[in-house]
N, CA, C and O of each residue as an XYZ file, in Angstrom:
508
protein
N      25.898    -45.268    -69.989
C      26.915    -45.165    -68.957
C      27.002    -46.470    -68.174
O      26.071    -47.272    -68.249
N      28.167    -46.742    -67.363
C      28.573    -48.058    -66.762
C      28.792    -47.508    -65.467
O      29.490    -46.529    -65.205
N      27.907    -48.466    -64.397
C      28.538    -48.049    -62.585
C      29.202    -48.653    -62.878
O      28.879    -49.509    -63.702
N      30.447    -48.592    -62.424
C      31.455    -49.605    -62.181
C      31.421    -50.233    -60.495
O      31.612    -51.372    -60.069
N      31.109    -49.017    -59.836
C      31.129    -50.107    -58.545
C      29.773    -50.718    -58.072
O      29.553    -51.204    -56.963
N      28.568    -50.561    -59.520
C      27.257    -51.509    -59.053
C      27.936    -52.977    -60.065
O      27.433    -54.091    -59.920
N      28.835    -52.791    -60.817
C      29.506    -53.997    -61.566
C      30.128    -54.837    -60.665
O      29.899    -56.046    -60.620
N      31.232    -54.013    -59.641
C      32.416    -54.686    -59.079
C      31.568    -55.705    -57.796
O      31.662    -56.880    -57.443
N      30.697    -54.474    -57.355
C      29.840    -55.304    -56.416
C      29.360    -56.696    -56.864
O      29.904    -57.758    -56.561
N      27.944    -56.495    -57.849
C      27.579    -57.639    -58.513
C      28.374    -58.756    -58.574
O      27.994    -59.924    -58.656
N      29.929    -58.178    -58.513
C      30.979    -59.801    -59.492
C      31.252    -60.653    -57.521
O      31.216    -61.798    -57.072
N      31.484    -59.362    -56.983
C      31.983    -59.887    -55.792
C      30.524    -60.416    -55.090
O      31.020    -61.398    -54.537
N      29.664    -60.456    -54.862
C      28.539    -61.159    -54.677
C      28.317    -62.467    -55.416
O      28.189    -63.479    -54.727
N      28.256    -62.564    -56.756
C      28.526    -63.498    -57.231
C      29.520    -64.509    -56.942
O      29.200    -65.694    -56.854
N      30.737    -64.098    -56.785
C      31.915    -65.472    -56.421
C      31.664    -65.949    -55.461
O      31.671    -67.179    -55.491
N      31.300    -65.248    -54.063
C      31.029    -65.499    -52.845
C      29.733    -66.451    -52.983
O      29.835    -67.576    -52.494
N      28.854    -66.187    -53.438
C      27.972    -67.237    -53.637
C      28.329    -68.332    -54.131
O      28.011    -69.305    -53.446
N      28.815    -68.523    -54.967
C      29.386    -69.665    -55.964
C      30.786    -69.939    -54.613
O      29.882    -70.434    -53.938
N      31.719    -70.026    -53.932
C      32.266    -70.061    -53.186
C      34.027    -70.069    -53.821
O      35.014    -70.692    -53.428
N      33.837    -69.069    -54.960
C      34.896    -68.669    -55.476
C      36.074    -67.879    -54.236
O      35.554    -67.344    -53.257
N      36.842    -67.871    -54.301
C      38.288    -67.145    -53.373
C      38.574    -65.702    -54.086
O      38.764    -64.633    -53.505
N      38.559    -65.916    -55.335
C      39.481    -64.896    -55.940
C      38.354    -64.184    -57.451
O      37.639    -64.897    -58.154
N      38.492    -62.823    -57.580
C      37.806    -62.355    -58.474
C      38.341    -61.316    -58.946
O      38.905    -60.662    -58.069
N      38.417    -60.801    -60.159
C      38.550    -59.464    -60.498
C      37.914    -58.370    -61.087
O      37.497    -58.632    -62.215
N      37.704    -57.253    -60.710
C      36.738    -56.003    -61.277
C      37.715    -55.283    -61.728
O      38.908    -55.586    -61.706
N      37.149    -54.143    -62.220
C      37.705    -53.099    -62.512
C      38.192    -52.020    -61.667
O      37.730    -51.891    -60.534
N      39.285    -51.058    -62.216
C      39.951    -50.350    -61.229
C      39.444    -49.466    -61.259
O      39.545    -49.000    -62.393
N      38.699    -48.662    -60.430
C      38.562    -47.028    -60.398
C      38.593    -46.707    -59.267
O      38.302    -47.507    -58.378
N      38.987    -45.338    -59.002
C      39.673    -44.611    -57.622
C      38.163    -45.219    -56.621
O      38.508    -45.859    -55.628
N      36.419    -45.054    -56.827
C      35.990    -45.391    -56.087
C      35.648    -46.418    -55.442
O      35.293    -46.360    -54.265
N      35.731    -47.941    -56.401
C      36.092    -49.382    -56.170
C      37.379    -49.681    -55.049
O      37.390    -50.112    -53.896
N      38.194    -49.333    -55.775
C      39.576    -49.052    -54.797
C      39.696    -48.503    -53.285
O      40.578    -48.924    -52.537
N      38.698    -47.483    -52.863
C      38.347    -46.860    -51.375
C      37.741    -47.900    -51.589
O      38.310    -48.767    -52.252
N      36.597    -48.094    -51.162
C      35.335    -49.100    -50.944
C      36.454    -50.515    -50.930
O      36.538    -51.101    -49.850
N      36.968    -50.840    -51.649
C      38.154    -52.120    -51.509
C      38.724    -52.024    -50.176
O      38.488    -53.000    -49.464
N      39.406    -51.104    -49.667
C      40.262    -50.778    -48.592
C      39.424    -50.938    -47.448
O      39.758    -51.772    -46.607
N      38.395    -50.270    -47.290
C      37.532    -49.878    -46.337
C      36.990    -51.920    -46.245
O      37.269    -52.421    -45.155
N      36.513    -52.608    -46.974
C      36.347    -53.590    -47.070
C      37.321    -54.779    -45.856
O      37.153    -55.486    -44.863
N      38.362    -54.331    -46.826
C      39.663    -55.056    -45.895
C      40.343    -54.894    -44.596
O      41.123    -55.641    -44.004
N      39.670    -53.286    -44.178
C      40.350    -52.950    -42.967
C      39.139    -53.616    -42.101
O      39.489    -54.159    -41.053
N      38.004    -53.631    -42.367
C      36.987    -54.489    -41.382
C      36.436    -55.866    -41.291
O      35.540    -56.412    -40.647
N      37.527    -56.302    -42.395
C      37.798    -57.780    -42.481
C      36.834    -58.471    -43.239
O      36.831    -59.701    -43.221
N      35.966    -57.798    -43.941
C      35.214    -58.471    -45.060
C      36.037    -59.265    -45.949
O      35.715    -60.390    -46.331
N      37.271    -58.571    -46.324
C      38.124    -59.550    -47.619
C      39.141    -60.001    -47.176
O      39.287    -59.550    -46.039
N      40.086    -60.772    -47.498
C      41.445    -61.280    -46.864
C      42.009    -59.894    -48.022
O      42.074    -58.842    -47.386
N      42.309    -59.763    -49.155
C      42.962    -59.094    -49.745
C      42.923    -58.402    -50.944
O      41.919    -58.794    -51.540
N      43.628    -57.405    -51.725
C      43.221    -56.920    -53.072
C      44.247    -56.611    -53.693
O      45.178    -56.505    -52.894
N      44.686    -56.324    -55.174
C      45.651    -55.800    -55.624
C      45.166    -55.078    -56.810
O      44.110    -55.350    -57.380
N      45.996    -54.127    -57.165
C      45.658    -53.450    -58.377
C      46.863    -54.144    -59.806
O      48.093    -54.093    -59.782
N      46.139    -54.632    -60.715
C      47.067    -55.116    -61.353
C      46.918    -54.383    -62.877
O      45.875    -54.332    -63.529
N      47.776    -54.023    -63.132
C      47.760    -52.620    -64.536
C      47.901    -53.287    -66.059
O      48.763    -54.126    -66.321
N      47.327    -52.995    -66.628
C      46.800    -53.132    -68.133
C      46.582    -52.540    -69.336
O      46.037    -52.690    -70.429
N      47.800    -51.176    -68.107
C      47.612    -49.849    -69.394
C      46.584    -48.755    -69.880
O      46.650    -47.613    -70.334
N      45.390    -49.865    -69.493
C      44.024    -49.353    -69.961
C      43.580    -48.992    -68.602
O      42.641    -49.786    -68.545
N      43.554    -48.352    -67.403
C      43.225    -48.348    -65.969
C      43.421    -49.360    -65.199
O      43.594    -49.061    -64.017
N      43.461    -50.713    -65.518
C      43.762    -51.698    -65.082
C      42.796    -52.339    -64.240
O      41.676    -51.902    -64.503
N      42.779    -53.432    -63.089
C      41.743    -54.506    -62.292
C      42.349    -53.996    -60.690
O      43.277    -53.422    -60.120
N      41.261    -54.579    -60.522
C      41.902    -55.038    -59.281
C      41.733    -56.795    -58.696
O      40.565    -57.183    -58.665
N      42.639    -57.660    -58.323
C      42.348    -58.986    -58.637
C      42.127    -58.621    -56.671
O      42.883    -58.099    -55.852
N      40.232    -59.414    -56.522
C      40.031    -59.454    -55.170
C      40.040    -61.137    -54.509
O      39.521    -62.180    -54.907
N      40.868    -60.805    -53.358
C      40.649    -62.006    -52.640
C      39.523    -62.455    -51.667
O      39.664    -62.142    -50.484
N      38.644    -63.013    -51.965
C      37.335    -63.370    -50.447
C      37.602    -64.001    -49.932
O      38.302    -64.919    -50.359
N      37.078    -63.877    -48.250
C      37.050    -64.153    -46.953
C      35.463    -65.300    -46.848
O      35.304    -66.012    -45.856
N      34.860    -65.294    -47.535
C      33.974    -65.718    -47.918
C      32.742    -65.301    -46.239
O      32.161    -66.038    -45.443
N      32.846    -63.731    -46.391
C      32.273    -63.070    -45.073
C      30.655    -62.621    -45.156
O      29.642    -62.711    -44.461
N      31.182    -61.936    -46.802
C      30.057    -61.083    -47.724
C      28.662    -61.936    -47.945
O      28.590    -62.691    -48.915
N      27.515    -61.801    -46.998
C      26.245    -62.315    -47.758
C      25.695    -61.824    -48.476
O      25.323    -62.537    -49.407
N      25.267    -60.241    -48.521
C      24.829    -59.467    -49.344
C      25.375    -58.177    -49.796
O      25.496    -57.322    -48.919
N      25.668    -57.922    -50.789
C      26.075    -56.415    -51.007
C      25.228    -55.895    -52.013
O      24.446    -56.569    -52.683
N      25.430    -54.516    -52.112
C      24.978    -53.499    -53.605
C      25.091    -52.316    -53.233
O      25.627    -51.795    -52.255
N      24.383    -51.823    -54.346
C      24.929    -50.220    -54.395
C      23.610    -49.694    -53.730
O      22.667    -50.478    -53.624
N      23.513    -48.578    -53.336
C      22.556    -47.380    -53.321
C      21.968    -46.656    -54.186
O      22.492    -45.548    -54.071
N      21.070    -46.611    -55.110
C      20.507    -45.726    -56.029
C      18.980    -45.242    -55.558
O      18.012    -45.919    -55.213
N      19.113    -44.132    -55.653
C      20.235    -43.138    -55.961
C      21.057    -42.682    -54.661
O      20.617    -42.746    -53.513
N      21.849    -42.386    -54.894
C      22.976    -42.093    -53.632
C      22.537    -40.725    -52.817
O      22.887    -39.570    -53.059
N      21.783    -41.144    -51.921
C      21.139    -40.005    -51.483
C      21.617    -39.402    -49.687
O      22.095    -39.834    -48.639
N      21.300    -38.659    -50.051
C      22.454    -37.417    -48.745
C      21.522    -37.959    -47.281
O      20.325    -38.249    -47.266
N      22.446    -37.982    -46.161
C      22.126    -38.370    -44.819
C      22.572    -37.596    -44.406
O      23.666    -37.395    -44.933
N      22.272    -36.739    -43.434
C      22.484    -35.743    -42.541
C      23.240    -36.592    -41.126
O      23.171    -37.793    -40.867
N      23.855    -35.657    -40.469
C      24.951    -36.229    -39.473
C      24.249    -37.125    -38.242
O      24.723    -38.017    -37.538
N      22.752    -36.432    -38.283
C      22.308    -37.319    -37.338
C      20.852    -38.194    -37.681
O      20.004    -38.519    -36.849
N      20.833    -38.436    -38.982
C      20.415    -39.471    -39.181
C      20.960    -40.538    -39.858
O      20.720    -40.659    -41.059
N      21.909    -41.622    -39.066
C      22.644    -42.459    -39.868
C      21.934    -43.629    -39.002
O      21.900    -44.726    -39.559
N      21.328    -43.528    -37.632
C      20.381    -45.216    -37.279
C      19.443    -44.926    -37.984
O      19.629    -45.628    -38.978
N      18.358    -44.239    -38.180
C      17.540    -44.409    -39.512
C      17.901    -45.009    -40.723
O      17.060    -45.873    -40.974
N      18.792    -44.950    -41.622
C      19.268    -44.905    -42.572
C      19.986    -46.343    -42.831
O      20.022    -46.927    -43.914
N      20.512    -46.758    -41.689
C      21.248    -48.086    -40.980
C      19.743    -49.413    -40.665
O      19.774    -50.628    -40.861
N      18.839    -48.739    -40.251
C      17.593    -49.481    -40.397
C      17.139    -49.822    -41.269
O      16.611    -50.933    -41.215
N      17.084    -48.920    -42.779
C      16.721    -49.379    -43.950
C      17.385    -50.441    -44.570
O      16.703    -51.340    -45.060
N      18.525    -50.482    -44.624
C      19.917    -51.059    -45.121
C      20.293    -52.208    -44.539
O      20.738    -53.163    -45.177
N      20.181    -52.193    -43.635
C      21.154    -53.159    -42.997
C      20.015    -54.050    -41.944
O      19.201    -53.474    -41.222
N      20.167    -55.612    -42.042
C      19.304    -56.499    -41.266
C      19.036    -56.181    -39.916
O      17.909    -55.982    -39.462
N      20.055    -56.138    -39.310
C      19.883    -55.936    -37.715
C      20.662    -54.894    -36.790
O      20.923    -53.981    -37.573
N      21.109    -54.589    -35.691
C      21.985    -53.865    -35.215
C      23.246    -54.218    -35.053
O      23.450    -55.038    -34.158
N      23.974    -53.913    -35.539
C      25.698    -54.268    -35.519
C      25.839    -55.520    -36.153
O      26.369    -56.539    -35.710
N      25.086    -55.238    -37.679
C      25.263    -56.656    -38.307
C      25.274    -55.723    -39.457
O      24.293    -55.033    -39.733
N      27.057    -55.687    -40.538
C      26.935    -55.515    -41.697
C      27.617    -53.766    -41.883
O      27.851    -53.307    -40.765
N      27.918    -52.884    -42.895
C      28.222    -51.330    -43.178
C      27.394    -50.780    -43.789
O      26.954    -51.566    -44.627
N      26.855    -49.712    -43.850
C      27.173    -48.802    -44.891
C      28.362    -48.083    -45.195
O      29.001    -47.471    -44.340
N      28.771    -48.166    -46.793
C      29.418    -47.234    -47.143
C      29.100    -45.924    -47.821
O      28.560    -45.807    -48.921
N      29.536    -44.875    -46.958
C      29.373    -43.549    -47.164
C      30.792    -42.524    -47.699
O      31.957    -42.847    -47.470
N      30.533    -41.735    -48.162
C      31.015    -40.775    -49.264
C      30.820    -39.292    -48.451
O      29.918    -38.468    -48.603
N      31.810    -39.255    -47.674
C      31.362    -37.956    -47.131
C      32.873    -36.654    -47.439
O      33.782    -37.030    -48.179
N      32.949    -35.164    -46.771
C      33.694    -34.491    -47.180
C      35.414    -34.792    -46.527
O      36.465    -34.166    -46.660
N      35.074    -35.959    -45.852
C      36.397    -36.324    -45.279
C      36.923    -37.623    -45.800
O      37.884    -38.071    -45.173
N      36.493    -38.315    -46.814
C      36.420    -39.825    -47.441
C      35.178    -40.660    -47.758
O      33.973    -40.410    -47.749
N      35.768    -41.530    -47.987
C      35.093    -42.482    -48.228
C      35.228    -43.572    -47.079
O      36.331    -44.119    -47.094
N      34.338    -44.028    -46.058
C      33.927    -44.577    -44.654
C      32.823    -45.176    -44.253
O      32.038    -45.144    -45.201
N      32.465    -45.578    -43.563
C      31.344    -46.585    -42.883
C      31.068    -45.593    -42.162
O      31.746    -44.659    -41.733
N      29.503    -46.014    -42.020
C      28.478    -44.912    -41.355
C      29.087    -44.551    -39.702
O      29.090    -43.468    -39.117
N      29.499    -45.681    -39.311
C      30.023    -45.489    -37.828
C      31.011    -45.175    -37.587
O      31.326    -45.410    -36.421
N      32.175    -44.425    -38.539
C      33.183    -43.176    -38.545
C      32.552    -42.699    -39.018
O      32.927    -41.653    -38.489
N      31.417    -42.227    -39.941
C      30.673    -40.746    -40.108
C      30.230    -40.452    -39.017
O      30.467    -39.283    -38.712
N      29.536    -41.172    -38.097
C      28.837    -40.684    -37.353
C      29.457    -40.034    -35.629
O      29.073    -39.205    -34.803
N      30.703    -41.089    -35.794
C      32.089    -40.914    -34.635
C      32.296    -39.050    -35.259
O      32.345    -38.040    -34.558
N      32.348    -39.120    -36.238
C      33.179    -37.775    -36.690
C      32.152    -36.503    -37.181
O      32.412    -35.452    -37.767
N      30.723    -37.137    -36.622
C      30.042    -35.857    -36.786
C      29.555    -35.061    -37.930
O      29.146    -33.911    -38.089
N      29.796    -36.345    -38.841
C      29.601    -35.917    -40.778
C      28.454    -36.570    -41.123
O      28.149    -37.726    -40.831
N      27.705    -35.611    -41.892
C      26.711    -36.459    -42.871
C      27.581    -36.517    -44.275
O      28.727    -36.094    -44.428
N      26.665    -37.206    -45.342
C      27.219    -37.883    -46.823
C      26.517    -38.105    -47.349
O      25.389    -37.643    -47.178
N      26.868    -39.032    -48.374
C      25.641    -39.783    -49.487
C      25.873    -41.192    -49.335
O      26.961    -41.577    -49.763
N      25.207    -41.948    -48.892
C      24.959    -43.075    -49.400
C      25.825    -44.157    -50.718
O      25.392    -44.145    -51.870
N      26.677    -44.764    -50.447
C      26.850    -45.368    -51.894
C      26.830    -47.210    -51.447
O      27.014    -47.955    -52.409
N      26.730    -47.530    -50.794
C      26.714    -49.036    -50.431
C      26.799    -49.959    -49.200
O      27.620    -49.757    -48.305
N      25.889    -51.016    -49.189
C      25.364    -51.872    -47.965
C      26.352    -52.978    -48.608
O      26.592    -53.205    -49.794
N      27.033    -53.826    -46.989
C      27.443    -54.719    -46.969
C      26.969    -55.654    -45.399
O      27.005    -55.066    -44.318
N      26.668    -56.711    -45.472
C      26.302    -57.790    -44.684
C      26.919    -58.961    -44.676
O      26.522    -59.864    -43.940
């Protein structure tokens, strides 16, 4: 089997290091949230989905913001009120960086799970 969004991550870590602008992964509905969520908190300048028949890419633009990303394995469940625990493991310091979480209302950063009173699972740290 293939993660695709421990792939998409990997590529977008990679360019950013190398001080690439522009990259493309693959399209799947959960790359695509995690894309959005990305851009609305200003990690990326931009993204597009560009079609290929076959599911298609998405061609990403960097902000060159991203120091570290990856996935979570295994994607494991946080209860509503433990997300500063969980934010301690993950993430360097206080109000430095996301988690992205997978909960019954979307796909969001720990600090609208936690605004909205939801626990989730775990699927990815960004810094």
């Amino acid at each position: 089997m293939t993660d695709h969004l421990a792939d998409a991550l990997n590529t977008i870590k990679t360019h950013e290091t190398v001080g690439q602008n522009v990259c493309t992964v693959k399209a799947t509905k959960i790359v695509g949230d995690i894309l959005k969520v990305l851009k609305d908190h200003k990690y990326l300048k931009d993204y597009k989905k560009l079609d290929d028949g076959r599911g298609g890419w998405f061609e990403v633009h960097l902000d060159g913001r991203i120091n570290d990303c990856g996935v979570i394995k295994p994607r494991m469940p946080v209860k509503r009120n433990e997300w500063a625990k969980r934010e301690q493991e993950f993430i360097p310091g206080f109000g430095v960086g996301l988690l992205i979480v997978s909960t019954s209302s979307g796909i969001m950063t720990n600090a609208e799970a936690e605004k909205k009173h939801v626990g989730g699972r775990l699927l990815a740290y960004f810094y």
